[in-house]
SELUMBA-238552 format. One record per residue (C-alpha): chain; x, y, z. Coordinates in nm, 2 decimals. Layout:
+-------+--------+--------+--------+
: chain :      X :      Y :      Z :
+-------+--------+--------+--------+
:     A :      X :      Y :      Z :
...
+-------+--------+--------+--------+
# end
This chain:
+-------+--------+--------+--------+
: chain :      X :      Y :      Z :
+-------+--------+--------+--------+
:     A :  12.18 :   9.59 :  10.59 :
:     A :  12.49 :   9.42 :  10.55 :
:     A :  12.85 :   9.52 :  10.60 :
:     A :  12.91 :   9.40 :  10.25 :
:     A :  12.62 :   9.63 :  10.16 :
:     A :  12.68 :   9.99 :  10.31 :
:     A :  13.05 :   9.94 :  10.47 :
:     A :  13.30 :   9.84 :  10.24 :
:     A :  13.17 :  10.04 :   9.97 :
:     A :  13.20 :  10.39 :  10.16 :
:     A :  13.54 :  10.23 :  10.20 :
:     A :  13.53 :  10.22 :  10.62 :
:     A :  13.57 :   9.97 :  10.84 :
:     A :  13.33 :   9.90 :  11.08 :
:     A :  13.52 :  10.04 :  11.43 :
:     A :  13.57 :  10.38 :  11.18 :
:     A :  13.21 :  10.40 :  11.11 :
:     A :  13.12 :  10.32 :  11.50 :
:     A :  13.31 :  10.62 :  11.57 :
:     A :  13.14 :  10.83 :  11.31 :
:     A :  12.80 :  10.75 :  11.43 :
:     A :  12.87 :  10.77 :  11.83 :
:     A :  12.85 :  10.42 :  11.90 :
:     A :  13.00 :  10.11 :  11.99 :
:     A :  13.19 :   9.89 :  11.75 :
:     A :  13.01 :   9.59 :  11.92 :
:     A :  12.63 :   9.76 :  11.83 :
:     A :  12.73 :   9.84 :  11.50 :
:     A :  12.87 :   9.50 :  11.40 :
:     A :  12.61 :   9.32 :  11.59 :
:     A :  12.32 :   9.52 :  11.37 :
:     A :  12.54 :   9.49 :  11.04 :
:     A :  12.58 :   9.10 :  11.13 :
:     A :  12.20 :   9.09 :  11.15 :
:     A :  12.24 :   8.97 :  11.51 :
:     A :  12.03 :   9.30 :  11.64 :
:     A :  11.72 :   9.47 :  11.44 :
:     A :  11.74 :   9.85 :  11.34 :
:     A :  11.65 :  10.10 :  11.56 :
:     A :  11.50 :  10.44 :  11.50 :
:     A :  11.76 :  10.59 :  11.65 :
:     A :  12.01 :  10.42 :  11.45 :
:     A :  11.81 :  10.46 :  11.10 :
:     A :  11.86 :  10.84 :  11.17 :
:     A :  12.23 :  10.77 :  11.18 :
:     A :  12.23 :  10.58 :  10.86 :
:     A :  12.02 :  10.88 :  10.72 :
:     A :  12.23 :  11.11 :  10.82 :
:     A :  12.57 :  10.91 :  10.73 :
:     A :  12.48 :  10.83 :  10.36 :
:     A :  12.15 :  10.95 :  10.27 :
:     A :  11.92 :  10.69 :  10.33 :
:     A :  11.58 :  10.76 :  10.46 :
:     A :  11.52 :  10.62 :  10.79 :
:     A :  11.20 :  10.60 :  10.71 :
:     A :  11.29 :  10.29 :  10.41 :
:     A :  11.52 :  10.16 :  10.62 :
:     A :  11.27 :  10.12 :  10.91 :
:     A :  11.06 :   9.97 :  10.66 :
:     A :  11.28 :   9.75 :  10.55 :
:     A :  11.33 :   9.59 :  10.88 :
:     A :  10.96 :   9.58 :  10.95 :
:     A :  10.92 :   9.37 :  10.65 :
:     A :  11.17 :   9.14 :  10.71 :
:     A :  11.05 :   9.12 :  11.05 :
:     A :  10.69 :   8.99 :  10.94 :
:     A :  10.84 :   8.78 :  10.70 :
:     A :  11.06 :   8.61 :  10.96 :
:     A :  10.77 :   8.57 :  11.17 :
:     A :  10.56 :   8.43 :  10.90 :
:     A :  10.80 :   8.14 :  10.87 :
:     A :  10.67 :   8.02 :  11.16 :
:     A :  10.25 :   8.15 :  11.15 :
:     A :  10.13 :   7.81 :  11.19 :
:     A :  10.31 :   7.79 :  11.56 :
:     A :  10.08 :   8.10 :  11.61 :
:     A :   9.74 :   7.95 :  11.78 :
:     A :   9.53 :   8.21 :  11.81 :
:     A :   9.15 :   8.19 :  11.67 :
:     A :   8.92 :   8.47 :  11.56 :
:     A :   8.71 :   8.67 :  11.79 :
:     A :   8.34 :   8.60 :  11.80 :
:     A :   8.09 :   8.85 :  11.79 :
:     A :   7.88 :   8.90 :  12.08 :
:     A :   7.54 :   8.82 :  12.06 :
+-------+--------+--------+--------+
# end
């Protein structure tokens, strides 16, 4: 979710959308900067603010979580389990 995305076209600024949602400007900008992943909490607000289920939005993040993380699988030694015998 980018500021490009859901800010400017409800036609606020970030600091006036901070203040609409109870938080700080610095937590918004950081999350709409894709410096800080979406919370529940903050998916409710987004819900609440313009209509968008927190539910797709938390999705959203979860899949561009594992996709992030897959970029990188390989680094990820773990092997199968065995079965006991």
């Amino acid at each position: 979710m980018a500021e490009t995305e859901v800010v400017e076209p409800a036609g606020l600024s970030v600091t006036a959308l901070a203040d609409h949602f109870g938080v700080s400007r610095q937590a918004l900008s950081t999350l709409l900067n894709g410096n800080a992943k979406l919370s529940a909490d903050m998916a409710i607000r987004f819900e609440k603010a313009f209509g968008l289920k927190a539910e797709t939005l938390l999705k959203m993040q979860a899949t561009h979580d594992l996709a992030e993380a897959r970029l990188h699988e390989g680094e990820i030694n773990v092997k199968p389990l065995s079965k006991a015998a």
